[in-house]
MIDOSE-1310 file (N, C-alpha, C; in nm, 2 decimals, decimal comma, always signed):
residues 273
xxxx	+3,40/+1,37/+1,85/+3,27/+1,30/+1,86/+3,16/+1,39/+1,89; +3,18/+1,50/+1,96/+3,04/+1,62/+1,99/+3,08/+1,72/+1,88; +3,11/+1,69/+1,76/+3,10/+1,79/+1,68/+2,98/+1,73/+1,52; +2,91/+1,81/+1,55/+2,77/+1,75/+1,47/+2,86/+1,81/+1,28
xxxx	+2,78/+1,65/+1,22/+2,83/+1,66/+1,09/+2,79/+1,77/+1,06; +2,77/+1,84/+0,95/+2,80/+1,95/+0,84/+2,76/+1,93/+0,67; +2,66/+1,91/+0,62/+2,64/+1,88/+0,47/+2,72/+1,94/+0,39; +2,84/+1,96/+0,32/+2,86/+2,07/+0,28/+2,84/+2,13/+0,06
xxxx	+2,76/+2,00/+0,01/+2,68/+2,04/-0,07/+2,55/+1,98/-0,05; +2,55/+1,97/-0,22/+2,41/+1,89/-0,22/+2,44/+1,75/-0,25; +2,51/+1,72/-0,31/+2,52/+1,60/-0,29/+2,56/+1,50/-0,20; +2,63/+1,57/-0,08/+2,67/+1,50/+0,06/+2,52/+1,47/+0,09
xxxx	+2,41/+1,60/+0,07/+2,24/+1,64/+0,14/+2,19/+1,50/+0,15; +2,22/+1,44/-0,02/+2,14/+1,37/-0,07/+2,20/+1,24/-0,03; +2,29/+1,20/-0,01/+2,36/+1,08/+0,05/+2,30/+1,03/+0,18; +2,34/+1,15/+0,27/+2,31/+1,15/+0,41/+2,15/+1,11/+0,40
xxxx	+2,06/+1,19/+0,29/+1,89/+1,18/+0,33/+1,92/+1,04/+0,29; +1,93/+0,96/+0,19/+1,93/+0,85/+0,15/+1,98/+0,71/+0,25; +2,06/+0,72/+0,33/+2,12/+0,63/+0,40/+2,05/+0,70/+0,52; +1,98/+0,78/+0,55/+1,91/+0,78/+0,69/+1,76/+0,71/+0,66
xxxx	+1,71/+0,71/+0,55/+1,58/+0,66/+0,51/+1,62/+0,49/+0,48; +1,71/+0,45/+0,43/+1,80/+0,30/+0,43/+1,79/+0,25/+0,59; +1,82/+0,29/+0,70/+1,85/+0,30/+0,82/+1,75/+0,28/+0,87; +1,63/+0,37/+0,83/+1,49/+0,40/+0,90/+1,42/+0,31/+0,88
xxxx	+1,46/+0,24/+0,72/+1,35/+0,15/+0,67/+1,40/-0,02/+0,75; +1,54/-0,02/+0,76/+1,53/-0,17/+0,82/+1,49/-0,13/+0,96; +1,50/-0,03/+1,01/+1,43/+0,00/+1,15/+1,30/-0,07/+1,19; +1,25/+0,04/+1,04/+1,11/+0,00/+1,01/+1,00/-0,20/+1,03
xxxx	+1,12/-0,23/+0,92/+1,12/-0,36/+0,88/+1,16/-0,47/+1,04; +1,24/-0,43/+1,10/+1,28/-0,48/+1,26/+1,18/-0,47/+1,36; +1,07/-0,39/+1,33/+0,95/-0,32/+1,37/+0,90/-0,44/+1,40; +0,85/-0,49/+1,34/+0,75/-0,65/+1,34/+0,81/-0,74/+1,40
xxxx	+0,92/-0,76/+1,43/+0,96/-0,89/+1,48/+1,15/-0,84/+1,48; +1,14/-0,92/+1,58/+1,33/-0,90/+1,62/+1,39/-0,98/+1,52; +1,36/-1,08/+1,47/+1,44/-1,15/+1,36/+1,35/-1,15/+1,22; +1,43/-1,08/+1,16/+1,41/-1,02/+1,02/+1,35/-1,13/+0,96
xxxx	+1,40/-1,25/+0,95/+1,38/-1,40/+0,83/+1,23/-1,38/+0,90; +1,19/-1,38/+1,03/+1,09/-1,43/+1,08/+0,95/-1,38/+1,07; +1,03/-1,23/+1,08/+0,95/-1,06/+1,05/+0,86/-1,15/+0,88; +0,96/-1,15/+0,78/+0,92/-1,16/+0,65/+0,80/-1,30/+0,66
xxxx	+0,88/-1,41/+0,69/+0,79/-1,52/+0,65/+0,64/-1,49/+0,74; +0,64/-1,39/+0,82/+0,51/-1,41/+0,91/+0,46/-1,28/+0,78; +0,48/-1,23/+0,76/+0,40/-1,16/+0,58/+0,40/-1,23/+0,51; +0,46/-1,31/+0,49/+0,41/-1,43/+0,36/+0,31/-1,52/+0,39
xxxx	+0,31/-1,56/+0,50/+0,20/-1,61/+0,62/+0,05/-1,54/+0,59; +0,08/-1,44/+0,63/-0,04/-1,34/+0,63/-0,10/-1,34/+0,48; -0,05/-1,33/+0,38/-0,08/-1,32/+0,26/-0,12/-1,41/+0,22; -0,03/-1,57/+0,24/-0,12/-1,69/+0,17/-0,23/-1,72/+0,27
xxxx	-0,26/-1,64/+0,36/-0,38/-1,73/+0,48/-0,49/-1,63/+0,39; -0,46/-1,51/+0,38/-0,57/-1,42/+0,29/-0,64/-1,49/+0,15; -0,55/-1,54/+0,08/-0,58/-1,59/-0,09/-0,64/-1,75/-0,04; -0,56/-1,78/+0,07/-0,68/-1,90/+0,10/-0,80/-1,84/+0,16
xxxx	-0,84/-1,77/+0,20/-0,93/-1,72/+0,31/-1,03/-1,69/+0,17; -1,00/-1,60/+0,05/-1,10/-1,58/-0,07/-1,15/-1,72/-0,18; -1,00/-1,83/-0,15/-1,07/-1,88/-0,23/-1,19/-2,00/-0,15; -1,18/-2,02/-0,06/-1,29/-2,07/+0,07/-1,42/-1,99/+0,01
xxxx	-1,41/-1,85/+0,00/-1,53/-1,79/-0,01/-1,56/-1,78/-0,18; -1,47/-1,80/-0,25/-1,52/-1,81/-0,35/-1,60/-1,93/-0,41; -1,55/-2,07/-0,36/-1,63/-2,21/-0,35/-1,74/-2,23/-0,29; -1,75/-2,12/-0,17/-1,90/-2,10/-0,07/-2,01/-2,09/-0,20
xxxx	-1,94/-1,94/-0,27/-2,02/-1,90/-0,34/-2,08/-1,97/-0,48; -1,96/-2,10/-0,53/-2,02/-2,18/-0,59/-1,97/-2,09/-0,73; -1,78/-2,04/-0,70/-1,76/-1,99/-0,83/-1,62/-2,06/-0,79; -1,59/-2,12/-0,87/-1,45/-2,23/-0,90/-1,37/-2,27/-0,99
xxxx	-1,41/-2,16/-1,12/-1,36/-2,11/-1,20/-1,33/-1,97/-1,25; -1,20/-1,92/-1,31/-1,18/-1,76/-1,34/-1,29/-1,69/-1,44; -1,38/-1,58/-1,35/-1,47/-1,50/-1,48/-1,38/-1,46/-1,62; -1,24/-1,46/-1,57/-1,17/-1,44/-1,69/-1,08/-1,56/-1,73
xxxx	-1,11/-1,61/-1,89/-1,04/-1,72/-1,90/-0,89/-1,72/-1,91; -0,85/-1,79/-1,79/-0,73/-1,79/-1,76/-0,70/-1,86/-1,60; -0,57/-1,85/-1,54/-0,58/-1,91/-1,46/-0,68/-1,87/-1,36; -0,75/-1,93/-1,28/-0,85/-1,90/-1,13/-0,75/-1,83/-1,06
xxxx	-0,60/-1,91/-0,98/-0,54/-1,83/-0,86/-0,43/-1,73/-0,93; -0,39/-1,70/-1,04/-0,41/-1,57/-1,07/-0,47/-1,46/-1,03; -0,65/-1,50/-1,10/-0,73/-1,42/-1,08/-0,78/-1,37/-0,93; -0,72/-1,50/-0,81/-0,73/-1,42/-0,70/-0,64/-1,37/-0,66
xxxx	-0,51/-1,38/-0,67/-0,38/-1,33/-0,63/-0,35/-1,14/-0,71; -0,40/-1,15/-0,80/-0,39/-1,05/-0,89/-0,48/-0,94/-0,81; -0,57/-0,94/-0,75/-0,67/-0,84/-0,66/-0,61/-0,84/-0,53; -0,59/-0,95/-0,45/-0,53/-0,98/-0,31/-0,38/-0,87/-0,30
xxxx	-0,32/-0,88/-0,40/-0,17/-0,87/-0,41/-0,20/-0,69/-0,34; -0,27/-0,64/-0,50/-0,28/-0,51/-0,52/-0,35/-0,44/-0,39; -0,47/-0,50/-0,36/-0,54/-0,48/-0,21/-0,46/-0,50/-0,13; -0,38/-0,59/-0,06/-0,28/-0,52/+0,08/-0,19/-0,48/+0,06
xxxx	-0,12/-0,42/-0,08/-0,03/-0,34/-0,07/-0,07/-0,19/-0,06; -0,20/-0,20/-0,11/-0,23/-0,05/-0,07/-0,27/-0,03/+0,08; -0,35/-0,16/+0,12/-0,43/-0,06/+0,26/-0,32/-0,04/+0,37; -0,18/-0,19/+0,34/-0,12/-0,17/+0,44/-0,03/-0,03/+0,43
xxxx	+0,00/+0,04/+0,31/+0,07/+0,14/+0,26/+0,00/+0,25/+0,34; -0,13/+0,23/+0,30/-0,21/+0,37/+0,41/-0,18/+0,33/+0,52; -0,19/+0,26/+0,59/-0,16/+0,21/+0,73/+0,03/+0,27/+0,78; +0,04/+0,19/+0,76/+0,21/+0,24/+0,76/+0,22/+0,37/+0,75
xxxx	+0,18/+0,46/+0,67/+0,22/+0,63/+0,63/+0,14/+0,66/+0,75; +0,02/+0,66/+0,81/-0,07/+0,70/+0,87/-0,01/+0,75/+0,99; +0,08/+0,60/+1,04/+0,12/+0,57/+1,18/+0,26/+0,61/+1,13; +0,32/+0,67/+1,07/+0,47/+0,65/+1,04/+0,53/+0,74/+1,16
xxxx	+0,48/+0,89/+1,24/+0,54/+0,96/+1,30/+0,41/+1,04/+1,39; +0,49/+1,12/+1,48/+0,43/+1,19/+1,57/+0,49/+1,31/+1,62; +0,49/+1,45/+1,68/+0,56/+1,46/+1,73/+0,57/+1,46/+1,85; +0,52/+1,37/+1,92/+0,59/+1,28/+2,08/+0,68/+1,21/+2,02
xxxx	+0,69/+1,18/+1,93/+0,75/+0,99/+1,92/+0,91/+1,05/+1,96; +0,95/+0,90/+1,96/+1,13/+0,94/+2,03/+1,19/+0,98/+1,91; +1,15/+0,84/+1,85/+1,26/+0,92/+1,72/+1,29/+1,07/+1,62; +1,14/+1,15/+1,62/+1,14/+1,28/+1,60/+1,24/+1,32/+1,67
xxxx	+1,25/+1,35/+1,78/+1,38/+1,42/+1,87/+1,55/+1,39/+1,85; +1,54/+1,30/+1,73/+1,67/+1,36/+1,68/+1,71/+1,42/+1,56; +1,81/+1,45/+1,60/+1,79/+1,60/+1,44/+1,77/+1,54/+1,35; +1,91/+1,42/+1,26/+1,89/+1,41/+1,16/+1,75/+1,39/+1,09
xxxx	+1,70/+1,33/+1,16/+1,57/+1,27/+1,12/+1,46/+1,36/+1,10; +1,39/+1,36/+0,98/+1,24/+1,43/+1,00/+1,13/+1,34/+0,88; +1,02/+1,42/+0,94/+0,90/+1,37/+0,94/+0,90/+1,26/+0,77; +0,98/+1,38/+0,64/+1,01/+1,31/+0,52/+1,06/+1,16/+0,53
xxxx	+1,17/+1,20/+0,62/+1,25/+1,03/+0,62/+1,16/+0,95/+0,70; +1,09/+0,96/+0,79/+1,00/+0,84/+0,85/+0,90/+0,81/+0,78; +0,84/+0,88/+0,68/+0,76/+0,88/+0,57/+0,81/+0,79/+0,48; +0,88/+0,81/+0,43/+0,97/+0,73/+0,35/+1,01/+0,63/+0,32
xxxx	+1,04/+0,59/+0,51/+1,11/+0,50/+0,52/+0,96/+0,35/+0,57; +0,83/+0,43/+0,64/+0,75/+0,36/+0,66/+0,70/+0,27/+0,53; +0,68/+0,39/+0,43/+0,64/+0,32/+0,29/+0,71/+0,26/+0,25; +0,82/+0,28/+0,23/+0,94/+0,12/+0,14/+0,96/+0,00/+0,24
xxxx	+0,93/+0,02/+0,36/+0,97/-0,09/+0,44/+0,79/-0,18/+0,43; +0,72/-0,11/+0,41/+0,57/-0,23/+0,32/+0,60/-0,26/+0,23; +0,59/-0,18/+0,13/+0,66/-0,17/-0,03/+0,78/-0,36/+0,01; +0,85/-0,34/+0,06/+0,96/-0,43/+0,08/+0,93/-0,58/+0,10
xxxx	+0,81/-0,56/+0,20/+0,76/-0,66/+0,29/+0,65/-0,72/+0,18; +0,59/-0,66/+0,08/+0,44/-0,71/+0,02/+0,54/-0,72/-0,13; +0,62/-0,73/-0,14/+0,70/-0,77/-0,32/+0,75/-0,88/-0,27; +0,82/-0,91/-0,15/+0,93/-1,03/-0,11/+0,76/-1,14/-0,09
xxxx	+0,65/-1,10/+0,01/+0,58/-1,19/+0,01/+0,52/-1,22/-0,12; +0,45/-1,14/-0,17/+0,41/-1,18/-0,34/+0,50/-1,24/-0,43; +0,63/-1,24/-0,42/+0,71/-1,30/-0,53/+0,76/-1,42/-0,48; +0,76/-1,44/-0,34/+0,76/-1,57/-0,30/+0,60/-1,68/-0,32
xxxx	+0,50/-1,61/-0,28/+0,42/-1,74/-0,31/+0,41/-1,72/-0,49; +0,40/-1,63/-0,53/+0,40/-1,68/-0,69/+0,51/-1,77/-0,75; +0,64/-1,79/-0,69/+0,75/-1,85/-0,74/+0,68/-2,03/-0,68; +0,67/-2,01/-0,53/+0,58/-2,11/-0,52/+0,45/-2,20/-0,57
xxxx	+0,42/-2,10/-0,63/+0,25/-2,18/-0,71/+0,32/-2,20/-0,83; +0,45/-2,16/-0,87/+0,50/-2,17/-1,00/+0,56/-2,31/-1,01; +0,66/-2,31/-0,90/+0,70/-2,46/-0,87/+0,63/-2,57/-0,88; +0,55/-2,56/-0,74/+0,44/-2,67/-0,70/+0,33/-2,66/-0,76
xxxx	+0,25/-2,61/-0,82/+0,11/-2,63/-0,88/+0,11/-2,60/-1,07; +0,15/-2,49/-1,06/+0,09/-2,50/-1,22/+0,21/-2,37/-1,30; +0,30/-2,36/-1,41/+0,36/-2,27/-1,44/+0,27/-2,10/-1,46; +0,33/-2,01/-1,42/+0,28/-1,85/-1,45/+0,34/-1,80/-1,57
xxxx	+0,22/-1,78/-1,64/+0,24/-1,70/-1,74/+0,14/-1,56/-1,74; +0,22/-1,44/-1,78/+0,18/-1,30/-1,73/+0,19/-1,25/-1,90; +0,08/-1,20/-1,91/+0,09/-1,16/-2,07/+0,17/-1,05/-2,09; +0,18/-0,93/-1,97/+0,28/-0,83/-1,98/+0,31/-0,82/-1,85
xxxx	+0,43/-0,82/-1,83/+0,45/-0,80/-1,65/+0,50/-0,67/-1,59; +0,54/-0,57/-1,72/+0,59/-0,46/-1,69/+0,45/-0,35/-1,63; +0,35/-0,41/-1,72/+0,23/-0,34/-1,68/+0,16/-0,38/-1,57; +0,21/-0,50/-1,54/+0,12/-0,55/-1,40/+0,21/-0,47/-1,26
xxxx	+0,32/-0,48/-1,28/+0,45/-0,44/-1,18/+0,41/-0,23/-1,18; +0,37/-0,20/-1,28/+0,32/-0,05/-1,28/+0,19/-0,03/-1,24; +0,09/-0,12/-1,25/-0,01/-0,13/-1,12/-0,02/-0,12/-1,03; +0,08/-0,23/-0,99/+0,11/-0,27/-0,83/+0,20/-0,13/-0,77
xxxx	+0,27/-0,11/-0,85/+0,40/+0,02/-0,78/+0,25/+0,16/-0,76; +0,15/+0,15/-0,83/+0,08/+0,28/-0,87/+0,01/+0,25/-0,74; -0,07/+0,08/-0,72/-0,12/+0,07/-0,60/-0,04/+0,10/-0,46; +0,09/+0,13/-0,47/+0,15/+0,14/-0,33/+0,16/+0,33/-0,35
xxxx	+0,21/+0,37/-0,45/+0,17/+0,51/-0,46/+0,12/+0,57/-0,38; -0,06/+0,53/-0,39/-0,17/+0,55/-0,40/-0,19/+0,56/-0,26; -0,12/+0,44/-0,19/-0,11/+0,42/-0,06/-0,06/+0,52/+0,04; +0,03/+0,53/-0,02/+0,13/+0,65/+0,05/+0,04/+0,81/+0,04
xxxx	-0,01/+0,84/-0,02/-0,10/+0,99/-0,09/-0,22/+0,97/-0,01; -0,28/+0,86/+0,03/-0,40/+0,87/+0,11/-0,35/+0,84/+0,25; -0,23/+0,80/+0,27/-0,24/+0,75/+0,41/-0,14/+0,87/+0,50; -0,06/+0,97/+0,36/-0,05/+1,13/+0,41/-0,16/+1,25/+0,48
xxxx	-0,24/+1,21/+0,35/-0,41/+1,25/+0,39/-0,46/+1,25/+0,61; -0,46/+1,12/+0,59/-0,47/+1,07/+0,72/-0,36/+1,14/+0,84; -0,29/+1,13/+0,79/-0,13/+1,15/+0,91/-0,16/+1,27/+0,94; -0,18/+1,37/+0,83/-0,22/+1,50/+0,86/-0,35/+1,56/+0,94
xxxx	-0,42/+1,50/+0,96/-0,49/+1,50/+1,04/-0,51/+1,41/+1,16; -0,42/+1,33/+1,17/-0,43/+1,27/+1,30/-0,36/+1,34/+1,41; -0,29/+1,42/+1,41/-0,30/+1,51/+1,57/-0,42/+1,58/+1,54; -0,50/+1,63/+1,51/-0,60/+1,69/+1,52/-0,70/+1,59/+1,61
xxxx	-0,71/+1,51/+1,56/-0,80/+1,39/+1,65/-0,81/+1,26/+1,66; -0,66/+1,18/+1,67/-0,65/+1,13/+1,71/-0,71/+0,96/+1,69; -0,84/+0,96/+1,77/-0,93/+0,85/+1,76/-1,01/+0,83/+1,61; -1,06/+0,97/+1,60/-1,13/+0,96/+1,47/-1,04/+0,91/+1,37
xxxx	-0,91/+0,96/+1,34/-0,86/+0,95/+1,22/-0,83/+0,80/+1,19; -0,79/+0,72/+1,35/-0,73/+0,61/+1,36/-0,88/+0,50/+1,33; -1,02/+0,53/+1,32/-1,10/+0,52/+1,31/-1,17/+0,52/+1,14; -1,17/+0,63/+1,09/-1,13/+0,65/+0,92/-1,06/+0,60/+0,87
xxxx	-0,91/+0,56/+0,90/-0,80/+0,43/+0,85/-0,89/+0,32/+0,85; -0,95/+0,24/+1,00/-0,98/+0,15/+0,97/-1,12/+0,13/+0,86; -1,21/+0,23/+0,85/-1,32/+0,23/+0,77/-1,26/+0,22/+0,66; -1,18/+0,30/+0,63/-1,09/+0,27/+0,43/-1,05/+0,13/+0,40
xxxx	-0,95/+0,12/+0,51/-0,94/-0,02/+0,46/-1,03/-0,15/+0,45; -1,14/-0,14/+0,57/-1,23/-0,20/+0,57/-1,37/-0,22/+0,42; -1,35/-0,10/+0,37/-1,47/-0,07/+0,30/-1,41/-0,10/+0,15; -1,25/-0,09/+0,14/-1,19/-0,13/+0,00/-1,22/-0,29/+0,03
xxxx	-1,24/-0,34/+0,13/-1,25/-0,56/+0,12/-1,35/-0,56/+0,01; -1,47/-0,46/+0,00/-1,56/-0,46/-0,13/-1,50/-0,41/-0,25; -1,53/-0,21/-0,18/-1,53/-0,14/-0,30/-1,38/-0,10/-0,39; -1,31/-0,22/-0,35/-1,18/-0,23/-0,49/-1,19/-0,33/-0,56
xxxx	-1,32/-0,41/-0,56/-1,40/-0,46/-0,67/-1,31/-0,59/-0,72; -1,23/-0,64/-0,64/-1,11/-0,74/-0,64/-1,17/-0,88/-0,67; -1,33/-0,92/-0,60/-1,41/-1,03/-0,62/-1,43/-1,05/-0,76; -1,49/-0,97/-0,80/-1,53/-0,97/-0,93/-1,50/-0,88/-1,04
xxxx	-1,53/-0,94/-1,21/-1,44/-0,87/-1,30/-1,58/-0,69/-1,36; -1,46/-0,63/-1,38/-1,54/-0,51/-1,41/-1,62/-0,49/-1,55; -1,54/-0,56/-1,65/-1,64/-0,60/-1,72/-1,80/-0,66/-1,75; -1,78/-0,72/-1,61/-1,89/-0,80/-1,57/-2,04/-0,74/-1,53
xxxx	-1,97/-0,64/-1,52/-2,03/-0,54/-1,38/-2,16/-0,48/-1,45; -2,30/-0,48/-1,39/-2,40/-0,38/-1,48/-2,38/-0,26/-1,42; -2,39/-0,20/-1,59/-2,39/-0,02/-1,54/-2,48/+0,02/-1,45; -2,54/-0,05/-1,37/-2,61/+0,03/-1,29/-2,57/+0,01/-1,14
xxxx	-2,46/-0,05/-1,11/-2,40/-0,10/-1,04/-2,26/-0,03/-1,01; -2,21/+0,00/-1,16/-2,06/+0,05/-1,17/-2,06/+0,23/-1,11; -2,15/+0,27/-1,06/-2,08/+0,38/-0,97/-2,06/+0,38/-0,80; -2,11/+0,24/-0,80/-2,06/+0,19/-0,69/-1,95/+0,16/-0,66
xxxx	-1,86/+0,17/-0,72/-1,72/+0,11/-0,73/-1,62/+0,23/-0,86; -1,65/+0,27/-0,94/-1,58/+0,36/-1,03/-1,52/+0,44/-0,96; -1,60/+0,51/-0,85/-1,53/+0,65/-0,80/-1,39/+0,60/-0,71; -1,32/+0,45/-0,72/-1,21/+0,40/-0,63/-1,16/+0,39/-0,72
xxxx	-1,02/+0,47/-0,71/-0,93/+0,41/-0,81/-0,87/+0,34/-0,77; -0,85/+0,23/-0,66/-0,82/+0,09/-0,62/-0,88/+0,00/-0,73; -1,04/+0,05/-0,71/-1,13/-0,03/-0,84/-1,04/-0,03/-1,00; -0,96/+0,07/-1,00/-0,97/+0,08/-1,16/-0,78/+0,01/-1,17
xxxx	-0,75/+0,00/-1,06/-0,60/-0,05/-1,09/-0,61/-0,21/-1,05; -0,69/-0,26/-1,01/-0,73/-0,39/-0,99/-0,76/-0,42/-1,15; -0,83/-0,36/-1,18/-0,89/-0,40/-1,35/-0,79/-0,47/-1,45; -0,74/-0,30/-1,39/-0,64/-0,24/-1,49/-0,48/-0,39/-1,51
xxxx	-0,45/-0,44/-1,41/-0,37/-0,52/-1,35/-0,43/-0,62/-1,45; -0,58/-0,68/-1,41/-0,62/-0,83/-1,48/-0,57/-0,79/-1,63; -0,59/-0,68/-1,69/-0,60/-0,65/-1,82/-0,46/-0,71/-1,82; -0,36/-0,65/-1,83/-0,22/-0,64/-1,83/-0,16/-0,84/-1,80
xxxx	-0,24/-0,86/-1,70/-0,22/-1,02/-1,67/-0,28/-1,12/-1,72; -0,40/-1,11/-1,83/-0,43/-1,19/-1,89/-0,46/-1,16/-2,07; -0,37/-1,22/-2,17/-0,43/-1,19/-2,29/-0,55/-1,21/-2,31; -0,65/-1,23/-2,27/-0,80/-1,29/-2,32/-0,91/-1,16/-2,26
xxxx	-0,83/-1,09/-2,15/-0,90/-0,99/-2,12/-0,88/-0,86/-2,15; -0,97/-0,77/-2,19/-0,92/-0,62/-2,21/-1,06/-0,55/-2,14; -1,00/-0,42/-2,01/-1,08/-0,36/-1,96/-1,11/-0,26/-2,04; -1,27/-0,28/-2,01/-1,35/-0,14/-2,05/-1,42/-0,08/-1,99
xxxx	-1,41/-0,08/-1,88/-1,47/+0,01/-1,82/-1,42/+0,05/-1,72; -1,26/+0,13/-1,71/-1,18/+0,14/-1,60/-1,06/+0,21/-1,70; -0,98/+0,30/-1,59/-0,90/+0,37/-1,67/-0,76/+0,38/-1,55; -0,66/+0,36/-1,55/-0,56/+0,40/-1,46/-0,53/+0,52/-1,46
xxxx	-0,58/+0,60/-1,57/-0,51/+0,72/-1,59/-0,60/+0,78/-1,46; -0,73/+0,75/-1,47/-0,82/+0,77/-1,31/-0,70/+0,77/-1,19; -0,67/+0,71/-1,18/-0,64/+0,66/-1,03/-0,52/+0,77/-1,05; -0,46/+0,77/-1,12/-0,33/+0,86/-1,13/-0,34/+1,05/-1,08
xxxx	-0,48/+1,05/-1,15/-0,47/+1,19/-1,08/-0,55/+1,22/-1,01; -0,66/+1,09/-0,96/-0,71/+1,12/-0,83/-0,54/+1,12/-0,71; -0,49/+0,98/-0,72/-0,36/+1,02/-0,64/-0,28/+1,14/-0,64; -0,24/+1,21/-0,76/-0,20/+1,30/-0,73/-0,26/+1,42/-0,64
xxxx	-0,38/+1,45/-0,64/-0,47/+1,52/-0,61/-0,46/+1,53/-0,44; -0,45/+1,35/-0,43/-0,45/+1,35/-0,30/-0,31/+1,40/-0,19; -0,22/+1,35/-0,30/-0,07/+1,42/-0,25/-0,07/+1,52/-0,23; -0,13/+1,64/-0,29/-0,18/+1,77/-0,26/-0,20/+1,79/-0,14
xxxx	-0,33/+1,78/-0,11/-0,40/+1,76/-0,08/-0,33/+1,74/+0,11; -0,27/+1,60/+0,08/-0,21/+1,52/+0,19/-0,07/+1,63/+0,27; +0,02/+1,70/+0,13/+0,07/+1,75/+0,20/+0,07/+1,89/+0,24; -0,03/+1,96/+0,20/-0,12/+2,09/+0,24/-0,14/+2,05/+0,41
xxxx	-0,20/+1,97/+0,43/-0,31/+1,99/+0,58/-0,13/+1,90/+0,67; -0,07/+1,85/+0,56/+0,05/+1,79/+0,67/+0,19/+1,93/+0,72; +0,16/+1,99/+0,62/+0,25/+2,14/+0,63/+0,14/+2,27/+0,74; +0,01/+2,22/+0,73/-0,02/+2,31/+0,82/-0,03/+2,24/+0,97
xxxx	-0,05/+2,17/+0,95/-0,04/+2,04/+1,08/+0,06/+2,10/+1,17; +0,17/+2,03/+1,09/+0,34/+2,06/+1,17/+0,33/+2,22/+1,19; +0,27/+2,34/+1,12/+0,28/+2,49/+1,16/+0,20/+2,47/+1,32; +0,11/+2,42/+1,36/+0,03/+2,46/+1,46/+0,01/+2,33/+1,57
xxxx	+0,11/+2,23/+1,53/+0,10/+2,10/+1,63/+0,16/+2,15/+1,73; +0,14/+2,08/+1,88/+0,19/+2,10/+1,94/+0,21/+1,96/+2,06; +0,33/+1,94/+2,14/+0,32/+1,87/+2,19/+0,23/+1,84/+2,31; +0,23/+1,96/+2,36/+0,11/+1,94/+2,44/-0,01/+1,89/+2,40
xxxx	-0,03/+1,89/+2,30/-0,20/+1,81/+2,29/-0,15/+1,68/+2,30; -0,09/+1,60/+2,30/-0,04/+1,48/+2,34/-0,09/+1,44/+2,50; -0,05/+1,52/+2,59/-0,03/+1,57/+2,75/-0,15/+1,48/+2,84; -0,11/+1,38/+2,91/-0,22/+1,38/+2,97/-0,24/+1,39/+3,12
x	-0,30/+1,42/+3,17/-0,29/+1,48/+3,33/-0,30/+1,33/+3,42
């Protein structure tokens, strides 16, 4: 029992990473709430109080029909869905690790797998709530019909991506400072409630308007989704291929300043007298 396992290829490597990020992530998921059923339905909670909460404000506004012909709670589910899977994605990666935290201090584990395991355990939490209330609006209100679903489901996976590459961004710089960064998280997610352009359709949009919102590629996979979710609509002014290598950019980027981070972190900046 005191004799520490041993990898002895690569494929043991890959087992072991795999079933410690499996481990991490119901960890993860246990995180929210001691009973898992309870963890979930309080995200599904959260989610339909949101899609109610837009469409309130969309009747304020005296719009109570879809700018795109087709169904209306599509059209708001289809922006809502994509929007918290990403902000909560940056959220989650942001806070995934430290090195105070307890769990760092044991071997197997590193920074990769808490990484990992933060993101699939949102990823987990925002598919189970989304595919429950859509099965429900399916039931009880009106049947769903999705013109392509493979394209909508590569949106959504690209929006949690996306998530993960900016909320690295963040992680990497939060031992540096701490307040600020936990501060910048909240301004991103705050400032996408607009500029991922989720209210309204992009087509719609006057070009004099649209660089207010182009430079997000949240903006352009939101579009990009309605396209894919309604035959009657085709985006033109929005590209996914955008968002794809602004994200990669940012993975760079995220894990540059996260490899120099870990070279010069130290626990003591933690320390407090």
């Amino acid at each position: 029992m005191f004799t520490q396992r041993r990898n002895r290829n690569l494929l043991e490597a890959t087992g072991t990473t795999l079933t410690l990020i499996y481990h991490q992530t119901v960890y993860s998921l246990r995180n929210s709430h001691s009973n898992a059923i309870i963890g979930l339905l309080l995200t599904i909670l959260q989610t339909a109080i949101f899609v109610a909460i837009f469409l309130l404000l969309y009747m304020l506004i005296g719009l109570r029909s879809s700018p795109i012909r087709g169904d209306f709670m599509l059209y708001v589910m289809s922006g809502i869905f994509t929007f918290m899977t990403h902000v909560k994605t940056v959220a989650a990666v942001a806070n995934s690790h430290s090195i105070g935290g307890a769990l760092g201090k044991h071997e197997p584990l590193n920074p990769a797998i808490l990484i990992a395991a933060a993101a699939l355990s949102t990823l987990y939490q925002q598919i189970i709530g989304g595919a429950t209330i859509m099965i429900l609006y399916h039931i009880l209100m009106e049947p769903v019909s999705v013109y392509f679903f493979p394209g909508c489901l590569a949106m959504f996976l690209l929006s949690w991506f996306g998530g993960v590459c900016v909320g690295l961004v963040f992680l990497g710089i939060r031992p540096w400072s701490p307040k600020t960064t936990g501060l910048l998280t909240m301004i991103y997610q705050r400032a996408n409630m607009i500029a991922s352009g989720k209210m309204f359709v992009a087509n719609s949009l006057p070009n004099i308007m649209l660089p207010w919102f182009s430079w997000n590629p949240l903006f352009h996979l939101i579009d990009q989704t309605r396209g894919f979710l309604f035959v009657n609509y085709t985006p033109q002014k929005t590209d996914y291929h955008y968002a794809i290598w602004v994200f990669i950019a940012l993975l760079m980027i995220g894990l540059l300043i996260n490899f120099t981070t870990r070279k010069y972190e130290s626990i003591s900046w933690n320390a407090t007298v």
